[in-house]
Every structure is written in C-alpha cells, then in structure tokens.
C-alpha positions as CSV (number, residue, x, y, z in Angstrom):
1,X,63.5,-32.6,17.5
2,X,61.5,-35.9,17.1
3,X,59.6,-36.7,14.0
4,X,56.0,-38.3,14.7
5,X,56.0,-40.9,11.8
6,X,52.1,-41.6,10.3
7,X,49.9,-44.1,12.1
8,X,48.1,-46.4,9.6
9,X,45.5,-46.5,12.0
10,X,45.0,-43.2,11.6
11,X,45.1,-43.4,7.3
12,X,42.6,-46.0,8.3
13,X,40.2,-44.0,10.6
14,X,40.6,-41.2,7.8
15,X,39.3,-43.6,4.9
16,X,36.7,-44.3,6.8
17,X,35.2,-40.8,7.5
18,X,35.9,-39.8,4.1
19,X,34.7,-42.7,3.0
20,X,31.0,-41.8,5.2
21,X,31.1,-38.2,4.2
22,X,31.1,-39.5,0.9
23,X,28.2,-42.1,1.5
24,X,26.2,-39.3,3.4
25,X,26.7,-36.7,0.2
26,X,25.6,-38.9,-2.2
27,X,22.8,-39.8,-0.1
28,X,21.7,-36.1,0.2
29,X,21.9,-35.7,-3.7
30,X,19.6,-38.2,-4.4
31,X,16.9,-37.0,-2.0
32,X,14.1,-34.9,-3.7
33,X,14.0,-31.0,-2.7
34,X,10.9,-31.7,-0.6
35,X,13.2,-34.5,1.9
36,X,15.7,-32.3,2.3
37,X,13.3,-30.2,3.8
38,X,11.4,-32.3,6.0
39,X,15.0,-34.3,7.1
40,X,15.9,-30.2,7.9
41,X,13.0,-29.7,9.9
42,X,13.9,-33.5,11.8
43,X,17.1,-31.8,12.3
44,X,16.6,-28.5,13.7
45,X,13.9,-30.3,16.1
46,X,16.5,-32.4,17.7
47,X,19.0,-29.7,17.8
48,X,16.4,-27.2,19.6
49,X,15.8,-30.1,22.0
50,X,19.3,-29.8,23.1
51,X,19.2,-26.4,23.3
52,X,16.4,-26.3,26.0
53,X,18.5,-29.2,28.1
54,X,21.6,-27.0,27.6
55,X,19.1,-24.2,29.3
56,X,17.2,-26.5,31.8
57,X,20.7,-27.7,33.1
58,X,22.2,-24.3,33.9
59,X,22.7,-24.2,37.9
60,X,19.9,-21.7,39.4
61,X,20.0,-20.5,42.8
62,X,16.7,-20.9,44.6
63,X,16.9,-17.7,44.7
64,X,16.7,-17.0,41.3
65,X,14.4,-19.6,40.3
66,X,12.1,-18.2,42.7
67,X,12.0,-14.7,41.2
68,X,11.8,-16.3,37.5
69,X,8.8,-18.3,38.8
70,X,7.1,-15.3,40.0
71,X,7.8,-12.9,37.0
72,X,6.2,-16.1,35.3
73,X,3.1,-16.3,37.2
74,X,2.3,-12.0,37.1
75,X,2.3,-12.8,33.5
76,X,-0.2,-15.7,33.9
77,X,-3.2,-13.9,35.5
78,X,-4.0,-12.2,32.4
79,X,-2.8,-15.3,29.8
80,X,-5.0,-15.9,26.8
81,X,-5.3,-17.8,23.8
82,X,-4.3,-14.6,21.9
83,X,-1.3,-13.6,24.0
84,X,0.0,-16.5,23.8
85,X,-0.2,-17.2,20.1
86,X,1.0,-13.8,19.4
87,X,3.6,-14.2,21.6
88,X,4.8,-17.6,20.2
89,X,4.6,-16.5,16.8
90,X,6.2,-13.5,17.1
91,X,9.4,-15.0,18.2
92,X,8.6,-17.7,15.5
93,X,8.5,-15.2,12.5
94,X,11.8,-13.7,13.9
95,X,13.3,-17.0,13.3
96,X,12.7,-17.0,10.0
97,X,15.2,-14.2,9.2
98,X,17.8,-15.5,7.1
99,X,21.2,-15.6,9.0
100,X,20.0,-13.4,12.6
101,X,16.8,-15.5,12.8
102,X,18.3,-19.0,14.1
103,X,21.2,-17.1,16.5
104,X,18.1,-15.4,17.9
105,X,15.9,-18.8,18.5
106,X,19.3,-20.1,19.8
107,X,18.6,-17.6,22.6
108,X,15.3,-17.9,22.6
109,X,15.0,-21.9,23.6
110,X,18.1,-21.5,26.0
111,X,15.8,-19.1,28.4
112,X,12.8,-21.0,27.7
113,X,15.0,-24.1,29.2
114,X,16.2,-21.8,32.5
115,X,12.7,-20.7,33.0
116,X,12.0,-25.1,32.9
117,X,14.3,-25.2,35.1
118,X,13.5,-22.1,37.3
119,X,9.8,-23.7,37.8
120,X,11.2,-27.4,38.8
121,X,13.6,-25.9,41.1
122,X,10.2,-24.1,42.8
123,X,8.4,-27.2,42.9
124,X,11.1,-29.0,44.3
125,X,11.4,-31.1,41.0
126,X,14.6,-32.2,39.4
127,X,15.4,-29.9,36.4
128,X,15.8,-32.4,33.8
129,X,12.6,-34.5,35.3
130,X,10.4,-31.6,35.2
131,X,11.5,-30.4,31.1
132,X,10.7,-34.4,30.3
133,X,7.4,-33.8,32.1
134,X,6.1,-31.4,29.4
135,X,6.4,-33.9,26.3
136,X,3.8,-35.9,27.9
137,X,1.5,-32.6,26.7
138,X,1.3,-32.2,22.8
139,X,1.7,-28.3,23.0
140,X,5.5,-28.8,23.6
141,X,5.4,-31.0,20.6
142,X,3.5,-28.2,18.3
143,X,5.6,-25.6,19.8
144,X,9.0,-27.2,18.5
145,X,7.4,-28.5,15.3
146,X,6.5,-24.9,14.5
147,X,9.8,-23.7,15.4
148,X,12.1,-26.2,13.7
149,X,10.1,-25.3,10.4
150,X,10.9,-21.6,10.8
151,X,14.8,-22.3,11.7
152,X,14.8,-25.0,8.6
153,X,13.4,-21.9,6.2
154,X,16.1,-19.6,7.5
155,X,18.7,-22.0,6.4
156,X,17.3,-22.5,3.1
157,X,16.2,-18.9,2.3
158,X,19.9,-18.2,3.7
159,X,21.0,-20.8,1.0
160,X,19.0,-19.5,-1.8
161,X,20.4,-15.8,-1.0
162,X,23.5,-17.1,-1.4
163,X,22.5,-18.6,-5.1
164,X,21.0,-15.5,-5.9
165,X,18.0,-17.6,-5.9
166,X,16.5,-15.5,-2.7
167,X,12.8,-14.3,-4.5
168,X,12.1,-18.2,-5.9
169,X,11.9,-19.0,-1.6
170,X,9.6,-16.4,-0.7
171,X,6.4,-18.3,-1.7
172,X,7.3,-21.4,0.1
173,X,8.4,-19.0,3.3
174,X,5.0,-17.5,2.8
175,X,3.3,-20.9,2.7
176,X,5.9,-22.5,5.8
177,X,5.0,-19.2,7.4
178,X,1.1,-20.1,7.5
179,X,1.7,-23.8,8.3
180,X,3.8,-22.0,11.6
181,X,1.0,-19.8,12.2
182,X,-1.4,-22.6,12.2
183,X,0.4,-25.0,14.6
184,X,1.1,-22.2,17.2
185,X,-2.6,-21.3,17.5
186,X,-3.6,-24.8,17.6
187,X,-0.8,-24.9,20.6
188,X,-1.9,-21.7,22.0
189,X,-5.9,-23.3,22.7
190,X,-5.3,-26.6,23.8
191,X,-2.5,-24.8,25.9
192,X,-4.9,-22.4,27.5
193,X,-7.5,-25.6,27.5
194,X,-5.1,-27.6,30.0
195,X,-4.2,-24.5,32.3
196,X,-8.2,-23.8,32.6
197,X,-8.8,-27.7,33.4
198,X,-6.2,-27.5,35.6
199,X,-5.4,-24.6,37.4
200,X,-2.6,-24.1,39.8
201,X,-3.4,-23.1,43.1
C-alpha cells in the first residue's frame, strides 16, 4: 500500500487559511455589537439574493410557468396596499423565529425566485434578465432589506438562547420587528403606486 507523503504546498495553503481565519476573528472581536449587526444584515441580504437566483434558474416548462403566472394574476385583481403588507410581513415575522424562521425564508425566497422566473418565461423574457429587471424598482430593495433584518435577528436571538441570554434580545427583536414593519408598508404603497401607474393589460 503506498504512503502519500505531505505536500509543503499544502502546509503552505494551510498557514494561510489559518492564518485568514485568524485575521477575520480578530477582526470580528473588535467590531462593536451594533457592526456585527448591521455586517449580519449585509450578509443575509447577499445570501437571500442567491437564493432567489437559485429559484429564478430552476428549469420551468411553459407549461408551468404559464399556470404560476395565472394563479399570480387571480390574486392580483383584488391586490392592495394592505394585502400586500400583511402578506409580506407575515412571512417576515415568521422569519424571525429563532432556528425554524431562516429554513422557512430559505423556502420562502426560492419560490419567490420560480414565480420570477415563471413570469419571464410568460413574457418571453430570459429568467435571469427578468429577476435583474426588478432592482431597477426600490420595492425589491425594501423587500430584502426588511427581510435580511428579520433573518439577522433569528441568528442572534438563536445566539443569545444559546447564552442563556434569550430575554436581554427581545427588546431589540421588538424594535427590529417595527423597523421590518415599517419598510414593508413603505414597499407595499409605492408597490401598489407603480402597478396603478402602470397597469398591465
């Protein structure tokens, strides 16, 4: 049986990451409580960015884009600012749940991405051309800001649980809670703003 003897190289490459893991710790320790939280937030929004693409880029069949697209517009004859604020922050709150809340968001932006796709695929638009298209419009933008925060508070509250620390969190989930809310209604008018300026027919 051959022996593979150690590669320096890779005692090298080792150093290295150690060496950055190191670097990136010591970096974190240094960084006030209120950082940590805002680099979090930073975090989760490019991570929930990838999500959607993972979504947008699952093969449809025009088929089934065409029935998403039409189960989408039944709901839109009756949309309003209130549906769909209570709607957004509905799944938002759930978020929040330590542990069960980000697995669930998970799930959540990975069908809003299909339904992306679903309606380029209708339109005859590229999937990944038509998700772009919506951060050219702020509510996307509010949407994930809002969103990030709630998946950032279920890692910390999660955290805190763990440090018995759980009922020192719950203010500031109260307070990120509020800041959530506010975002998704200001999302939910200027969305229902753009669909009445312009309306697909």
């Amino acid at each position: 049986m051959c022996k593979r003897f150690p590669n320096p190289e890779d005692k090298t490459e080792n150093i290295k990451v150690n060496r950055w893991l190191r670097l990136a710790l010591g970096f974190w320790k240094t960084l006030s409580s209120r950082r940590k939280r805002i680099l979090t937030i930073i975090a989760f929004f490019f991570v929930s960015i990838i999500i959607m693409s993972v979504g947008v880029l699952t093969p449809l069949s025009r088929e089934e884009a065409s029935s998403i697209s039409q189960e989408l517009d039944q709901l839109r004859q009756n949309i309003s600012v209130q549906f769909v604020f209570g709607n957004n922050f509905m799944l938002c709150l759930a978020i929040f749940v330590p542990i069960a809340g980000p697995i669930f968001g998970g799930y959540v932006l990975y069908s809003t991405g299909v339904v992306i796709a679903a309606e380029s695929i209708t339109y005859n638009i590229h999937p990944l051309i038509g998700f772009l298209s919506f951060f050219i419009l702020p509510v996307i933008w509010l949407e994930l800001l809002a969103n990030s925060i709630a998946f950032a508070e279920s890692v910390w509250l999660t955290r805190r649980m763990l440090q018995h620390r759980g009922k020192s969190e719950l203010g500031k989930a109260c307070i990120l809670i509020s800041i959530s809310a506010v975002i998704l209604l200001v999302a939910a008018i200027t969305e229902i703003v753009l669909i009445l300026m312009f309306p697909q027919g």
